[in-house]
Structure formats: C-alpha cells, structure tokens
Residue, then its C-alpha position, 0 to 999 in steps of 0.5 A: x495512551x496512544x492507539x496503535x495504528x494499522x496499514x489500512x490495506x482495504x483502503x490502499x487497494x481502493x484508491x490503486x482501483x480508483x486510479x486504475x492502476x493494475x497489481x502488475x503495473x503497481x509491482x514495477x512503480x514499486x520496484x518489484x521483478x513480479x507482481x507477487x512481492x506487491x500482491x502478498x503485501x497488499x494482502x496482507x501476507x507479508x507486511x508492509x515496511x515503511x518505505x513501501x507505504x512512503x512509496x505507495x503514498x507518492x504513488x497515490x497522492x495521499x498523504x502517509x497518515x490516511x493510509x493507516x487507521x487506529x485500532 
C-alpha cells in the first residue's frame, strides 16, 4: 500500500526565499490579482490544486515530486 503524499509547503516557501522571490511577485507569476490567493496557499489555508504545484514547480525549476513528501 502506497503512502499518501503531501505538498511540502515548508519546502516550497524555501526554495521562493532562496531565489528571492517575494509573496507578491509570487502571486502575479501565478496569476493572482493579489498576493493573498498565493499567500493562503503557501500557508496552507486553502489547498493547493494540481495546476498550482505544476506551476510553482516551473517557476522553481524543480521537479514536481520533490515538492511533495510521504506521510
């Protein structure tokens, strides 16, 4: 039986830091009017869906499985 698998938020608001991306410059790559739709997100507020974290992974330049973790 697999594990379930969970966006790794912690993870993802590291590497935006690391390449000094801000929330607000995140939220416009992303599409958002503001920087709450991305914010709530990251923080785990509201979930992320899958193309978000397709997105977030371009964006990032990592691959889409090193943004998730097993629980």
């Amino acid at each position: 039986m697999k594990k379930p698998m969970v966006v790794n938020l912690d993870l993802i608001k590291q590497l935006r830091s690391q390449n000094d991306i801000s929330i607000e410059e995140m939220s416009k790559i992303m599409g958002y009017k503001g920087y709450q739709g991305y914010y709530y997100k990251e923080s785990g507020i509201r979930k992320m869906s899958a193309d978000d974290i397709a997105k977030i992974s371009v964006i990032l330049n990592v691959s889409i499985n090193e943004l998730f973790f097993e629980i």
